[in-house]
Structure formats: C-alpha cells, structure tokens
C-alpha positions, 0 to 999 in steps of 0.5 A: 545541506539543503535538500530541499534546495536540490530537490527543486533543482531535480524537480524536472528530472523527478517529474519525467521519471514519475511520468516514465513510470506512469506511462509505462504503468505495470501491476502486481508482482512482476513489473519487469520495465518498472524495475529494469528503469529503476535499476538502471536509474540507480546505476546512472546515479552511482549506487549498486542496486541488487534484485530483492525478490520481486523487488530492488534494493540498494544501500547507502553508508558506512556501517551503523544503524540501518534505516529502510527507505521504502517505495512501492511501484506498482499500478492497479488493473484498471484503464485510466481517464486522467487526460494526462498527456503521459497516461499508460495507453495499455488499458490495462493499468493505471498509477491511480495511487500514485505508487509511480511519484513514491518510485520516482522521489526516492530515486532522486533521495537516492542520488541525493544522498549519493552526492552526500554519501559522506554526511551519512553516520550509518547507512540507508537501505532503499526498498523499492517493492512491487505489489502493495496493491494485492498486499504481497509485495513487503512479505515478498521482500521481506522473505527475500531478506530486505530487513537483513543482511544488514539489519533494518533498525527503522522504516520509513515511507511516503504515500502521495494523496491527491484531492482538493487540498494544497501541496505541502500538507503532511499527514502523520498518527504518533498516537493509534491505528493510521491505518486498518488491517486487511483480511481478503478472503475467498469462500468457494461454495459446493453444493449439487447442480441440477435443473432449475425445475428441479431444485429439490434434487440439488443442493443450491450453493447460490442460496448458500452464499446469500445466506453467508452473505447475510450472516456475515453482516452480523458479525459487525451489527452483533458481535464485534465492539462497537469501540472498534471500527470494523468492515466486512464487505463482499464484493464478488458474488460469482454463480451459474452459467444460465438461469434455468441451471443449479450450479454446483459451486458459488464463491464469494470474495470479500475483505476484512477490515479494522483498526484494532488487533484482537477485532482482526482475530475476532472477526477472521475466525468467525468468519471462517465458522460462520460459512463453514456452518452455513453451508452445512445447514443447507447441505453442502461445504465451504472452503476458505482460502486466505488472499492477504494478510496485512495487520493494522499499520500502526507507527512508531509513536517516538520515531515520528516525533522524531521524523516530524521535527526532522522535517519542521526544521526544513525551510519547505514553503507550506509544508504543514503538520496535520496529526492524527489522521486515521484511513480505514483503507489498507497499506502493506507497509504495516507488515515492516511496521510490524517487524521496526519501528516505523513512520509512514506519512501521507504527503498531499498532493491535490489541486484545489481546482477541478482537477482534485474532484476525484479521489485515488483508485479512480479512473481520472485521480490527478495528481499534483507534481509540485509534491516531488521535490518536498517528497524528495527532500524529506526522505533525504535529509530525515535520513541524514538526521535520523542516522545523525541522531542515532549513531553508535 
C-alpha cells in the first residue's frame, strides 16, 4: 500500500480538519469542540472512538502487539496574528504549536488504516489527548488507562516544526536526551504587611522573593555539572497592591529545566531548600507547590532506527534525515516515553520565504500545510510495518 499516495489524495480533507481545529482553537484540559469533532471524524471513518480521561481513543486490528499513536490537540492561551483566513476569532487561544496538524494527520492515518484494517498483524491504539501545553494531558490518559486494556508495547509521535526550512525534513535523536525535562513550580512567600513607612514592623515577602530570586540562579552558576545542561527561570514575580503598602504574601512561578535525570533531582530539591531557607533568614515562610512534572523525553534508541528505515523506504519527495537533534523545550509525550519505548520526531513544516520569520509559540508562527500528507503517511504505513516486524 502507498500511503503516501492516499495521503496526497486526502490532502485537502486533511487541511480543513487542521484549519476546523485551529479556527475552533481550544486550551488545557477540556476541549469539548475539539473532542466532539474528533470523535465525530472517526466515527465518519468507521472506528469507535471511546472518551479516555480527558481525551480519546480508539483502536485498530486483531490482537498482537499494540502500538500507541499519540496526538495532542490543544492550543495556547494567547491571541493570534497569523493573518490566516482561518485564524481562531476568540482572542483567546492560538494553535501557535501546531497541536491542530498532529490532531488532523492521524485522523487521516486513522481512516487510512481503517481502509487497510486487514493488513494490520496487531493492533493500533490512537491517543488524541488534551493539555500537552500545561503537561497534564499524557498523565491524564494515562491514569485513565491509554496504556492498558490492551497493553501498549510501543509509542509513537509526531510534532510539526515551522521556520525557515523546507517541508520534508524529519528530526529524530536515537542516541541522548531530545528533549528537557520540566519542573513548574510555585514558591508563595508569607511575611507581615504593613505600612510602607514602617517596614521595620513587617517582614518584607517582596525582598524575600528577589533574595530566592538571586540565589536560585546559583544553583546553575555553582552547583549543578557544567556536563548538563540545566535552566531555572522565574517568569512570574507577583507582590502588592500600592507602593506605600508591605504586602503579606509574594509568589514566584518558574520552571525547571535539563536533559540529565539525576541534574533534574538535583535541581528540584534544592530548589525547595533554598526558598524554604531564604525565607526563613528573613523572618518569614515558603510554600512550594509542584505545577507539572515531566522527565527528560529520551527515546528508544532501536525502535528509532527502526521507525527511520520504516519511513526511508517511503517514496515521499524530500523527506530527509537530520539525526541528533536536541531541544531544551519540553514535551509531555516523555511520560509515555517513560513508561515503552518510544519514537518521537519532529516533522518540518516551514517556509523559506517570509512567512517562517516567526517561531512556535509566537502570535504570528505559519505553518506549512504541504507537511500533512507526509505526517499522514509516516504514521500510516511505520505502523503497518512496525506491527509486521514484531508480530507474534
């Protein structure tokens, strides 16, 4: 079978699932359009989608092996200014990532290999799962049974990447960390309010937090490995009301970041000391609540080489190898990766004119739509092949 072939032939049907899901952009963990238009595309297709948590499943075969084909479909909280003519008018969310093409080719993998059910020698599991952007969309399927009931033996997904670069590039690491953990954390800071005159009389939390503020920073200039790569950043500072008032409380909000296990460790608890510590120095407390968890996504180095000769053999015009790569961002698929082996790759879907100027997670990011037959296509026919290979 030429999936590839079909792929193009669905190309136009592809696109205005993409452009629906975009326009109709949603955020966090309940999409309820998103996932009414999923289920209801499936259906169309002749599967029997199943809510799973938050998200949807839905399978594929006759027993065998089980391989996960995983989605996300979620937007971020932000206005867009692409100039699309289908651009989400709600000003409140944006498919800035590009979660709305990964939702839109494997439902069309889906149809695909419905129309192909009998060449299947196990069975495909499709996850389409919210929240990857707030990192609680994979542990909420996943506490939802996605791995289960058959059990999941492999995992495999896609992530579009705009830019300046041509469609058919695909970007995979069979060898370290692809991408950083993330570690999102909220330090609320108690002291005693009081008059801005009067300071004396209070116990600052403002001052508290810029000296945690600075000596968090010295967890990476001093004590982590300069071997790893490691990130703390703060990127909410919140405090006060007026500026002759003391406040009692300040938070700060900031993530964690690294591309090496025991660095993650590391980092997490000290973190916890050292505002837990600073704080009491200057008379008051620190609480710290964990926002998301998510461990390095490292994949499986043989099931990648397997997944990249899977798709070498496709006849795709310009579909490209570029190993090694290496992101410091964060991906949620890393708590599957965690669990079975696992392949994740990035597809490129830029323009090398002015339109791939701008990067993911910016207000005016374009995204190539010649990407979503080859997206298609791989996840078709490396699951057709896959299953083949590892049959009982």
């Amino acid at each position: 079978m030429d999936f590839y072939k079909r792929a193009v032939e669905l190309k136009e049907e592809t696109i205005e699932n993409r452009r629906y899901i975009h326009k109709n952009a949603e955020t966090g963990l309940k999409l309820p359009k998103t996932k009414a238009f999923v289920m209801d595309r499936l259906k169309k297709y002749g599967l029997e989608p199943e809510e799973c948590g938050d998200g949807v499943t839905a399978m594929l075969g006759k027993g065998g092996k089980v391989l996960l084909l995983r989605a996300d479909m979620d937007a971020l909280p932000m206005p867009e200014q692409s100039g699309e003519s289908f651009a989400c008018p709600t000003g409140a969310a944006d498919h800035a990532c590009g979660h709305d093409f990964h939702a839109a080719m494997l439902l069309t993998a889906a149809k695909m290999l419905k129309e192909n059910e009998d060449m299947l020698e196990g069975t495909v599991k499709f996850m389409f799962q919210p929240a990857e952007e707030t990192f609680e969309g994979s542990k909420n399927m996943i506490e939802h049974g996605i791995l289960d009931n058959p059990k999941v033996d492999a995992a495999l997904a896609y992530h579009v990447s705009p830019g300046k670069m041509p469609v058919g590039l695909y970007m995979y690491n069979d060898k370290d960390t692809m991408m950083y953990s993330v570690d999102g954390f909220k330090i609320t800071i108690t002291g005693k309010g009081s008059h801005g005159a009067y300071p004396h009389v209070g116990v600052d939390p403002i001052n508290i937090g810029v000296h945690i503020h600075l000596a968090l920073q010295e967890l990476i200039a001093r004590e982590s490995d300069p071997a790893h790569a490691c990130v703390l950043t703060i990127g909410q500072f919140q405090a006060g009301t007026a500026a002759n008032i003391i406040p009692d409380t300040a938070v700060l909000q900031g993530t964690i970041r690294t591309n090496h296990k025991e660095a993650r460790e590391l980092l997490v608890r000290r973190m916890k000391e050292v505002a837990e510590k600073t704080a009491e120095v200057y008379k008051g407390t620190a609480q710290i609540e964990m926002i998301s968890e998510v461990p390095p996504l490292i994949c499986d180095p043989k099931m990648t080489d397997e997944i990249v000769g899977y798709m070498n053999e496709m006849n795709i015009p310009g579909l490209t190898p570029y190993p090694d790569v290496s992101a410091s961002a964060s991906e949620d698929f890393a708590v599957i990766a965690e669990k079975v082996p696992s392949t994740f790759m990035y597809l490129s879907a830029g323009y090398q004119d002015e339109r791939g100027t701008y990067p993911a997670h910016h207000p005016k990011v374009q995204f190539n739509e010649d990407v979503c037959p080859i997206g298609s296509a791989c996840l078709a026919n490396c699951a057709v092949r896959w299953l083949a290979a590892h049959k009982e």
